[in-house]
C-alpha positions in Angstrom: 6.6 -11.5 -20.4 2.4 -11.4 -19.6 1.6 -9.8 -16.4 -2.0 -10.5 -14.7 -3.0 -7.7 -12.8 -6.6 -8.8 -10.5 -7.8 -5.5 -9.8 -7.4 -2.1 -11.5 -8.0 0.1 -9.0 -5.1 3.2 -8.3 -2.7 0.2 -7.8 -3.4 -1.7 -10.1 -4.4 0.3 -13.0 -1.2 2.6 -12.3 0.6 -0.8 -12.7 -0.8 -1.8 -15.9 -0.4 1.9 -17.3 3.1 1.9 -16.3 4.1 -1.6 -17.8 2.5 -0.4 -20.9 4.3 2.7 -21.3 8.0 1.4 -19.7 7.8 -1.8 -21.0 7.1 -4.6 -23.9 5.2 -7.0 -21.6 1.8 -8.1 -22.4 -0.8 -7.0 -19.9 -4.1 -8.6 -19.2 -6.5 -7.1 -16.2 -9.3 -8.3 -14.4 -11.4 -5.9 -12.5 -15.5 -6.6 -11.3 -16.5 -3.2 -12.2 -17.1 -4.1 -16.1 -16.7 -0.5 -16.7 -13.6 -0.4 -15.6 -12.6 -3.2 -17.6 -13.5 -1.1 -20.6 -12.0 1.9 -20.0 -8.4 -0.3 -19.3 -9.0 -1.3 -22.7 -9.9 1.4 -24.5 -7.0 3.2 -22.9 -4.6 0.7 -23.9 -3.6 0.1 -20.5 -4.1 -3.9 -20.8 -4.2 -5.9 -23.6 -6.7 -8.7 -22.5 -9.0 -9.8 -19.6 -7.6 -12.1 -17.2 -9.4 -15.1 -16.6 -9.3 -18.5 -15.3 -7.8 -19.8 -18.5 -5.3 -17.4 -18.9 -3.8 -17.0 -15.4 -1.9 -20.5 -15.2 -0.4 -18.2 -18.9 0.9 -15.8 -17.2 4.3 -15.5 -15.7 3.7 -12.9 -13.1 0.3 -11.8 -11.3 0.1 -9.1 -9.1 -3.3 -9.0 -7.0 -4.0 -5.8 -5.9 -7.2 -6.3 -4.0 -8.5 -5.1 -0.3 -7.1 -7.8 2.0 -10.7 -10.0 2.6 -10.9 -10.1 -1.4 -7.6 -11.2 -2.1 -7.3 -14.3 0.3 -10.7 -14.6 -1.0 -9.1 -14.8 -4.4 -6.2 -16.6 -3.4 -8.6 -19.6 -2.7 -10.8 -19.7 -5.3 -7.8 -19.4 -8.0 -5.2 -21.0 -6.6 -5.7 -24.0 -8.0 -4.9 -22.1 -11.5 -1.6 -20.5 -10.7 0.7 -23.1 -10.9 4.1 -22.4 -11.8 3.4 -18.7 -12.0 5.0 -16.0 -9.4 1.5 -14.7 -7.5 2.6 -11.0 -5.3 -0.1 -9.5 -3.4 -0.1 -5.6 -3.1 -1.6 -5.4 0.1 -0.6 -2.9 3.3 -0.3 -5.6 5.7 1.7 -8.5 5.3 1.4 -11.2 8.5 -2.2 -12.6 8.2 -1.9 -12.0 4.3 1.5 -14.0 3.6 0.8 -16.6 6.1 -2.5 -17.4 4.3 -1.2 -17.2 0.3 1.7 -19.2 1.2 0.0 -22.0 2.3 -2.0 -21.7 -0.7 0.8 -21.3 -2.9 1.9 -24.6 -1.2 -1.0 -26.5 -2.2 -1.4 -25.4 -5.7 2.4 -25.1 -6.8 2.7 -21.2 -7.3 5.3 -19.0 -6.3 4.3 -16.6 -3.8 6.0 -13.5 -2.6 4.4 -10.7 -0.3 4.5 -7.2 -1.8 3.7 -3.1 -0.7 4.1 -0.4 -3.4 5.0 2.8 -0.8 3.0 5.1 -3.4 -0.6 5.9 -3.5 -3.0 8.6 -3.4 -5.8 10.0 -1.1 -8.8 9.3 -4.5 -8.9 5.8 -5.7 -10.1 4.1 -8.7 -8.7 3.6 -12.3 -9.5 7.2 -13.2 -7.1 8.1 -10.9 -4.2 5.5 -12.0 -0.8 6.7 -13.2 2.0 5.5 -15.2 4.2 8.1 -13.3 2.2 6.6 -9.6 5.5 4.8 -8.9 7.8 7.2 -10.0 11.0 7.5 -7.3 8.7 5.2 -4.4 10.2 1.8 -2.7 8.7 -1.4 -3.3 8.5 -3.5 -0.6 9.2 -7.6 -0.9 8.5 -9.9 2.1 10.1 -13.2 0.5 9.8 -16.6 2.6 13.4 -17.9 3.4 14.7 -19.9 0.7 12.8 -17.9 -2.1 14.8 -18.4 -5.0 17.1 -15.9 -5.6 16.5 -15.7 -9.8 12.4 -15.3 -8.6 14.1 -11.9 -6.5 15.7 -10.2 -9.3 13.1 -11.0 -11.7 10.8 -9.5 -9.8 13.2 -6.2 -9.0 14.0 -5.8 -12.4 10.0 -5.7 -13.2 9.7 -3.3 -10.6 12.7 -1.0 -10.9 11.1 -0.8 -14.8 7.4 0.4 -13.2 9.5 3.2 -12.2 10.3 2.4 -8.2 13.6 3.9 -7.5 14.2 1.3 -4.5 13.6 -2.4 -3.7 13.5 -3.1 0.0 13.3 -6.6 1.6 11.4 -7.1 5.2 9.7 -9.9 7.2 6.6 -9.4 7.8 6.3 -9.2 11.1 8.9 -5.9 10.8 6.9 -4.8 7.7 3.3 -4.4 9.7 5.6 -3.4 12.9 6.7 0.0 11.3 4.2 0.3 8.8 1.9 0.9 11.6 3.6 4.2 12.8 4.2 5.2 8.7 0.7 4.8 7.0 -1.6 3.7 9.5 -1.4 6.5 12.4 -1.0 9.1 9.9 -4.7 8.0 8.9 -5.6 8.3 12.3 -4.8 11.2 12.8 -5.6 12.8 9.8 -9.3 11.4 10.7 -9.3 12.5 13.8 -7.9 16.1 13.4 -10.6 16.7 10.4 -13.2 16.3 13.5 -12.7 19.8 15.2 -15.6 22.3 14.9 -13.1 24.6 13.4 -12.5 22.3 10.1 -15.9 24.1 9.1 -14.5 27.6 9.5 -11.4 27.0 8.1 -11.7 29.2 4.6 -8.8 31.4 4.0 -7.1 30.6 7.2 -5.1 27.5 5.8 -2.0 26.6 4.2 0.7 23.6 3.6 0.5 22.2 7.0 -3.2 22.0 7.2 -3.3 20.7 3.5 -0.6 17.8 4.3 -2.4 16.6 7.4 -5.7 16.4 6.6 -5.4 15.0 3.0 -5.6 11.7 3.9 -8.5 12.1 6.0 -10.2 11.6 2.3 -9.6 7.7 2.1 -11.9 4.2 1.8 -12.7 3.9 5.1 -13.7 0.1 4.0 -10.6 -0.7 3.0 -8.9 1.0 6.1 -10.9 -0.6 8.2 -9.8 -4.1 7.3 -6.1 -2.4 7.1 -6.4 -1.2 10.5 -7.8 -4.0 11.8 -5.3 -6.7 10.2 -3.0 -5.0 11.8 -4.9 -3.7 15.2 -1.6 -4.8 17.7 0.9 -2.7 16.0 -1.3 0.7 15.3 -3.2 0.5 18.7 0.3 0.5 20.2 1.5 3.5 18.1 -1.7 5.0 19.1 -1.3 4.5 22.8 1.8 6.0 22.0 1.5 9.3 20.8 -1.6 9.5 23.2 1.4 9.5 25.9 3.3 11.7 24.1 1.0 14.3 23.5 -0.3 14.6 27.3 3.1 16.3 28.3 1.9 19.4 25.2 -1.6 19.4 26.5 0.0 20.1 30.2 2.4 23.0 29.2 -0.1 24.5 27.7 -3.0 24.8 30.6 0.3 25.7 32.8 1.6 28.5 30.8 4.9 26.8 30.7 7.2 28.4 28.0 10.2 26.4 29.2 8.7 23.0 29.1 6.6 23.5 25.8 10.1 24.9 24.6 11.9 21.8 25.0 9.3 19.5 24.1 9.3 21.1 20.3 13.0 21.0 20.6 12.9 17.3 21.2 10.8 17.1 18.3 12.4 18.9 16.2 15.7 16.9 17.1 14.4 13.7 16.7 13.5 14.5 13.4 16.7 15.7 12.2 18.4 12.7 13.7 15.9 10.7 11.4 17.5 11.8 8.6 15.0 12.2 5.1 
């Protein structure tokens, strides 16, 4: 099988390294930065560049770009994807899969939205891993009537990157919860890095400071078009927790043990009712 990857950032470049080290498949790569390009190849990570000519060639592309670039790239390409399967790699899914699919429509691709639930808090191919996807769920938002053999060629491909899980959503429910799972949690790691005390923190932290605030270290271009794409869903989840925080902030200025005491156990409860 050839796989096109556009973009050989974290994503993709932990992609192509992956492919190349689980599978037989031949693996061309397109990146702008032409030093990236070089260090794919001279890594072995891809095989070829991806271009114009070669995309209609290939008989999967995934495009892992920052959302504005890919329906960018959608657009301009399209028109050379025909008969190939196209899945985006993108965090939100409504705006993205509305857009592609018409485009698919036009130019006679097969198109099916996709999330790789793995990542990092540094970006870039330097920081791509054949192990990225190691035990993560890959998420697929298929149109209805997708056809079935397109599905489980495309979990087999995945399940051999190394994903433990394949998980199927609409969009609309994919952008819904991934709101409250990546987005606040890079809200509030933003936020929290803002206290006065961040700058004399030396020697006073440990696990939970490290886990909350390493996020805070992201592209805040790309999160911004993230965030934005998805501004309904995360501003409710903000508004949210804003709620639910006030009742901690008022136990607190009271002195009251009891209430703070059952507010933790709520938390704690609904938690454990989560499950892992």
């Amino acid at each position: 099988m050839t796989i096109g990857i556009v973009g050989l950032g974290l994503i993709g470049g932990s992609f192509a390294k992956s492919f190349k080290a689980n599978t037989d498949h031949r693996i061309l790569g397109l990146d702008t930065d032409i030093d990236v390009m070089t260090m794919a190849a001279l890594s072995g990570a891809v095989d070829g560049a991806l271009t114009a000519e070669t995309l209609g060639g290939c008989d999967v592309v995934l495009a892992a770009l920052p959302p504005a670039a890919l329906l960018d790239w959608a657009e301009i390409r399209g028109r050379y994807l025909t008969g190939t399967i196209v899945v985006d790699l993108c965090g939100v899914k409504r705006e993205i899969c509305r857009r592609i699919s018409a485009c698919a429509g036009e130019n006679g691709f097969v198109y099916v939205g996709g999330h790789p639930m793995a990542g990092k808090e540094v970006g870039g191919f330097s920081n791509a891993s054949a192990a990225l996807f190691s035990g993560a769920t890959m998420i697929l938002t298929p149109e209805a009537g997708t056809d079935i053999g397109t599905l489980d060629r495309l979990k087999q491909l995945f399940t051999a990157a190394g994903f433990d899980s394949i998980l199927f959503s609409d969009p609309e429910s994919h952008d819904r919860i991934i709101a409250y799972t990546s987005a606040l949690p890079h809200v509030i790691s933003s936020a929290f890095v803002k206290s006065p005390a961040m700058l004399r923190r030396k020697g006073f932290t440990a696990g939970s400071f490290r886990d909350i605030t390493r996020v805070a270290q992201l592209d805040e271009n790309l999160w911004t078009e993230l965030f934005l794409m998805n501004s309904d869903n995360l501003a409710d989840e903000l508004a949210l927790l804003i709620e639910n925080l006030t009742p901690y902030l008022d136990a607190l200025r009271r002195g009251d043990a009891e209430k703070l005491r059952g507010l933790l156990r709520e938390g704690r409860e609904c938690r454990a009712a989560a499950g892992g």
